[in-house]
Chimera marker file (.cmm) of the C-alpha trace (Angstrom):
<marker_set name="trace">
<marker id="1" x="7.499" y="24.738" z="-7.134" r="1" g="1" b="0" radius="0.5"/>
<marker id="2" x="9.695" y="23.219" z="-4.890" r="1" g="1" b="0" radius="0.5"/>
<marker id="3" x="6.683" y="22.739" z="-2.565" r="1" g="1" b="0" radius="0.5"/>
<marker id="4" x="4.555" y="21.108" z="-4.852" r="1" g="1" b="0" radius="0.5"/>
<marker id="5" x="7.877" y="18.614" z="-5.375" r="1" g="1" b="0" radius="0.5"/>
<marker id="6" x="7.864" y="17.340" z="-1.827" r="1" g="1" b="0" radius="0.5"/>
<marker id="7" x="4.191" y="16.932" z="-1.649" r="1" g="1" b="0" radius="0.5"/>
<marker id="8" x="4.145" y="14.794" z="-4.414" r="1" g="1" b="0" radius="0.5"/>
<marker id="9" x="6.944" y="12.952" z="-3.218" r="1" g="1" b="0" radius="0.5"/>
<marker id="10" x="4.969" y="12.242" z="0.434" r="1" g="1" b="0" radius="0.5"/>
<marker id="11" x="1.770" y="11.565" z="-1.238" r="1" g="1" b="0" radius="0.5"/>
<marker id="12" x="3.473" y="9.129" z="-3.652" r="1" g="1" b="0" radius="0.5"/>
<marker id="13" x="5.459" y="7.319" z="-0.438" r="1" g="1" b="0" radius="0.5"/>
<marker id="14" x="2.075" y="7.674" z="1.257" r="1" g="1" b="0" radius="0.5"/>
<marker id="15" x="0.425" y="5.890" z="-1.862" r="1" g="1" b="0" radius="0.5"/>
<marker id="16" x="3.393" y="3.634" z="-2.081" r="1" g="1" b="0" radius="0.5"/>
<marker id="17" x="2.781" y="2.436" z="1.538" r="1" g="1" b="0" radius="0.5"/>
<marker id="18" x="-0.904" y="2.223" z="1.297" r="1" g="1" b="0" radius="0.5"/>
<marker id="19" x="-0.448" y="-0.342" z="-1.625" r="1" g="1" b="0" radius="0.5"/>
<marker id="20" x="2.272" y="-1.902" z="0.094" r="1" g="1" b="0" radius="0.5"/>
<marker id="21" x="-0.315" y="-2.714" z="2.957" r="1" g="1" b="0" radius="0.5"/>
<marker id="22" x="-3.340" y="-3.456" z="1.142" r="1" g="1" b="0" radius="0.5"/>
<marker id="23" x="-1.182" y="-6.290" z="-1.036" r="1" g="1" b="0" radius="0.5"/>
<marker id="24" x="-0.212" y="-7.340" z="2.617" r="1" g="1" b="0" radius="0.5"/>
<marker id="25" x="-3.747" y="-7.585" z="3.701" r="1" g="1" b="0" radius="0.5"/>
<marker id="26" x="-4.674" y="-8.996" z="0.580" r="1" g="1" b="0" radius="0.5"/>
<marker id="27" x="-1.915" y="-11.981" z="0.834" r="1" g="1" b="0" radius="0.5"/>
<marker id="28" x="-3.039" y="-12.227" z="4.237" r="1" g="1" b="0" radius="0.5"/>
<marker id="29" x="-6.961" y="-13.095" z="3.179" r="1" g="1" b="0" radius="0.5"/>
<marker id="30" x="-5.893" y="-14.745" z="0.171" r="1" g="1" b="0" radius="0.5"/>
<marker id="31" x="-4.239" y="-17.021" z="2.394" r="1" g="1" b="0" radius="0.5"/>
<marker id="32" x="-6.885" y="-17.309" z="5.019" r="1" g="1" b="0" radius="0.5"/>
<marker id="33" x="-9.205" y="-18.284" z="2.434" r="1" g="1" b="0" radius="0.5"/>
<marker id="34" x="-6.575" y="-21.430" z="1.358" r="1" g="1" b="0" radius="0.5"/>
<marker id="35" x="-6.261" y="-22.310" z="4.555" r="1" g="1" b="0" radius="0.5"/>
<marker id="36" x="-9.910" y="-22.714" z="5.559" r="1" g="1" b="0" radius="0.5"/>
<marker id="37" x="-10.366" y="-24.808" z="2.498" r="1" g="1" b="0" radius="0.5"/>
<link id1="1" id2="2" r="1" g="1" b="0" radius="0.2"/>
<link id1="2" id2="3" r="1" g="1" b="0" radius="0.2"/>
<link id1="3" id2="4" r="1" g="1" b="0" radius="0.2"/>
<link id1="4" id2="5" r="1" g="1" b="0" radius="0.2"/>
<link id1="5" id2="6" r="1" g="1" b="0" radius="0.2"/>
<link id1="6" id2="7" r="1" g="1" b="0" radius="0.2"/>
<link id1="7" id2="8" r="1" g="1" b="0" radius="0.2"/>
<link id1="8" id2="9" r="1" g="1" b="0" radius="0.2"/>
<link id1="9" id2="10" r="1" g="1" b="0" radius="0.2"/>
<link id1="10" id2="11" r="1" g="1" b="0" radius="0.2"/>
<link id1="11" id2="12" r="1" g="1" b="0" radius="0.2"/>
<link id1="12" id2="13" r="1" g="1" b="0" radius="0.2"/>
<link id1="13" id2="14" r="1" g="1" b="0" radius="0.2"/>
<link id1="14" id2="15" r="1" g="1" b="0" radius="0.2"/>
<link id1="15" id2="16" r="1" g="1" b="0" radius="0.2"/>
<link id1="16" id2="17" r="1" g="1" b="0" radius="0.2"/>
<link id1="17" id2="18" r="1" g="1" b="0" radius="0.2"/>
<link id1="18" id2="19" r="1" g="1" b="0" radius="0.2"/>
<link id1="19" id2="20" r="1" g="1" b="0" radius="0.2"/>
<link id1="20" id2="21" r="1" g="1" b="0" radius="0.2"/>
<link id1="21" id2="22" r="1" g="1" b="0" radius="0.2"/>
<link id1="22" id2="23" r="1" g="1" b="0" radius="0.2"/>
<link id1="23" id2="24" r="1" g="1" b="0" radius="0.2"/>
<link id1="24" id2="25" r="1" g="1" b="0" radius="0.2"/>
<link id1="25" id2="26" r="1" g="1" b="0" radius="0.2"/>
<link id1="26" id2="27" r="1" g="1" b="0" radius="0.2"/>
<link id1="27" id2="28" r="1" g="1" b="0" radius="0.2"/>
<link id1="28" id2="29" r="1" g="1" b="0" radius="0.2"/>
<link id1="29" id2="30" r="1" g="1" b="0" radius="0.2"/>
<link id1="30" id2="31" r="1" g="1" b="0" radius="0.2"/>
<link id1="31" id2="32" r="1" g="1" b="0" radius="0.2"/>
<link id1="32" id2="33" r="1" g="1" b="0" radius="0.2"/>
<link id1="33" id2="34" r="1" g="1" b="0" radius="0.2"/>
<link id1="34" id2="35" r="1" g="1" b="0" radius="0.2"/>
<link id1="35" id2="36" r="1" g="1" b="0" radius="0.2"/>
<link id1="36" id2="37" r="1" g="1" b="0" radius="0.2"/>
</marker_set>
C-alpha cells in the first residue's frame, strides 16, 4: 500500500513536470509564431 503511495506520488511529479514543460514549449511556439508575424 505504501508502495503504490510513492508511485503515484512520482508518476504525478513526473506528470506534473511533463505539463510543466509542454506549457513551456507551448509558450515558447506560441511566441515564435507572434514574433514571425
Amino acid at each position: 500500500f505504501i508502495a503504490m503511495i510513492e508511485f503515484n506520488k512520482y508518476s504525478y511529479l513526473y506528470f506534473e513536470s511533463t505539463m510543466k514543460s509542454f506549457g513551456a514549449y507551448v509558450l515558447l511556439h506560441s511566441n515564435n509564431v507572434i514574433f514571425k508575424v
